[in-house]
C-alpha angles and dihedrals in degrees: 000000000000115000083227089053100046087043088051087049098048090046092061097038093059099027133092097243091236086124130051101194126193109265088264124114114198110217101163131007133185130170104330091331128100130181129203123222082270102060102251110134127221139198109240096215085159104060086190098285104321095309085106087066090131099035138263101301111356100206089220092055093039083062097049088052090046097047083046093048082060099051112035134313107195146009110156124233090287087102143009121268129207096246106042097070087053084044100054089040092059087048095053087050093050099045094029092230129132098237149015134206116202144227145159112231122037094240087061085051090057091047098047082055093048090050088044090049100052092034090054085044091049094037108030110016087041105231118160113263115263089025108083115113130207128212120215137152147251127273081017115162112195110139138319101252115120090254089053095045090053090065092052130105088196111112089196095051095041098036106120102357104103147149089084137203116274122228106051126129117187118204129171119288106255099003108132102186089050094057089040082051088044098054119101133154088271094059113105099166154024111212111204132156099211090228116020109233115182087038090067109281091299113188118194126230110293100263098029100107085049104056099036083059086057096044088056092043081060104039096040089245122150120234115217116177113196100219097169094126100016090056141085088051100308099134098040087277139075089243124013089230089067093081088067095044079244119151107188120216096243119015115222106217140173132118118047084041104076092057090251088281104088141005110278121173142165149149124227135203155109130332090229086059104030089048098073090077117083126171124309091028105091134359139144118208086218103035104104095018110173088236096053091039087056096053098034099055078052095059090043094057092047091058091059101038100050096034094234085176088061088048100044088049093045102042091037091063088051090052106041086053095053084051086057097054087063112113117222135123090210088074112096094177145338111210142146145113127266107331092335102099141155134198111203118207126203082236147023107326093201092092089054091051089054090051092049095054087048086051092052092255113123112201134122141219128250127208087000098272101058124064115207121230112193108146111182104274087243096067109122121239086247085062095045093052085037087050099037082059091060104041080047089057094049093044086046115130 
């Protein structure tokens, strides 16, 4: 028997079944390329989910983790340690806010934002407690906590899980007049995620993010875009709001920013909003560990220094136009921003994945009819047309 197939079976056999992961065990990975236990290499055109932005061991930020390993790797927040202050620092200067609070996974991100919103609401818009309400949108994805389920119009994701969360109102992604409609003296916040990513690549109407930040600034709402999967350069910006000169008031961010290597989180905004916590009233053991700090601040620096948002826009057009030259009446559409693209089938996309793995191309469908393309921002032009004659040869007719 195969040593992938013995690993895939052990996997099941001791694992809660919460995954069903594509029949391809990664055993090495370097760059965009992966290897199984049997030596076949793949191309990773996922970078799960955008946190590979930099590619699978970036030599700089490998040796960030290593000179950390040999200093210290966590402390808690007990005490101060000698890389957070640098870290949050770095993040300030990215996102131009005043503060940041940290994390470790992007779903505690959405929750420390959650807690900020209805706390500023309670504490600085004056709403009764209990009373704040929180705008989001369908076919939303941000986490898998029961607050964050409850937002979601997703039946999978909710069945069984109840009791849910109170305060949350769902209106229709992109749609301006529904979150006008949505807005009382109760709302503290609006909850987007500026391109829907696990609902297809879903990009709103050109002007939406605009004018629901206008629409906050009236009516004293806070705008929170989630950009978990959309930051760190994915969509041919640093951040995806970017493309409508928006600033939200907190960043949601996670992935791409520990390097790929660790969970790295946080949440970034304002002094007037991050200052009602105080002590006691929100933490994470893990959340600033010096490890995480050290590699992160690397990964930071790179992003900058290379212009990996130059990169992701310019790469992702090339891409995104080989993908158009493909021939096949099953493609609906092929759309996106930077190195965040979709390809949308008449049918089930699930067939064309499997093609794809037996071509060397590692990616995965989303809401059964959309596969996702997100290839880490540092893949060569060589390995895009290499890999667009693969993915040609698996979409073939």
């Amino acid at each position: 028997m195969q040593l992938s197939k013995q690993i895939m079976q052990k996997t099941e056999k001791y694992g809660a079944h919460n995954y069903y992961p594509k029949e391809v065990v990664i055993d090495k990975a370097e760059g965009i390329i992966v290897t199984n236990p049997e030596g076949e290499k793949f191309y990773d055109m996922l970078s799960a989910y955008s946190a590979l932005n930099f590619g699978h061991r970036h030599p700089e930020l490998v040796q960030a983790a290593k000179e950390q390993l040999e200093k210290v790797t966590l402390t808690s927040r007990a005490f101060y340690n000698s890389v957070l202050g640098d870290w949050m620092e770095r993040l300030c200067e990215l996102t131009g806010k005043d503060m940041v609070l940290p994390m470790n996974t992007g779903a505690e991100a959405v929750e420390t934002a959650l807690k900020t919103a209805r706390r500023w609401g309670n504490f600085v818009k004056g709403v009764k407690e209990g009373e704040q309400e929180i705008i989001v949108c369908a076919n939303n994805f941000h986490g898998r906590t029961i607050t964050i389920v409850t937002m979601s119009t997703d039946p999978d994701a909710r069945k069984g899980y109840g009791p849910f969360t109170p305060g949350f109102k769902v209106i229709e992604y992109g749609n301006i007049e529904q979150l006008r409609e949505s807005i009382n003296e109760n709302t503290v916040a609006f909850l987007v995620e500026p391109i829907q990513g696990e609902a297809g690549i879903v990009i709103p109407p050109e002007g939406f993010l605009k004018e629901a930040f206008n629409i906050c600034r009236e009516n004293n709402v806070l705008l929170i875009a989630d950009e978990v999967q959309t930051g760190f350069a994915r969509t041919g910006r640093m951040f995806a709001c970017e493309y409508e000169d928006v600033v939200p008031d907190i960043y949601v961010l996670g992935k791409a920013l520990g390097g790929g290597i660790i969970a790295v989180s946080a949440i970034a905004a304002n002094k007037d909003i991050l200052e009602v916590f105080e002590p006691g009233s929100h933490g994470s053991t893990f959340g600033g560990n010096p490890l995480g700090a050290a590699v992160s601040i690397k990964a930071m620096e790179i992003l900058k220094r290379d212009n990996y948002p130059k990169q992701a826009e310019q790469k992702g057009k090339y891409f995104m136009d080989k993908l158009k030259e493909i021939e096949n009446d099953d493609i609906v559409e092929i759309r996106g921003k930077g190195l965040l693209i979709g390809v949308e089938f008449k049918e089930n996309a699930a067939p064309y994945v499997k093609k794809l793995i037996e071509n060397g191309v590692l990616a995965k469908e989303t809401h059964e009819k959309t596969i996702r393309f997100a290839p880490p921002i540092i893949v060569t032009y060589e390995q895009l047309d290499e890999a667009c004659e693969k993915i040609k040869r698996a979409f073939g007719r």
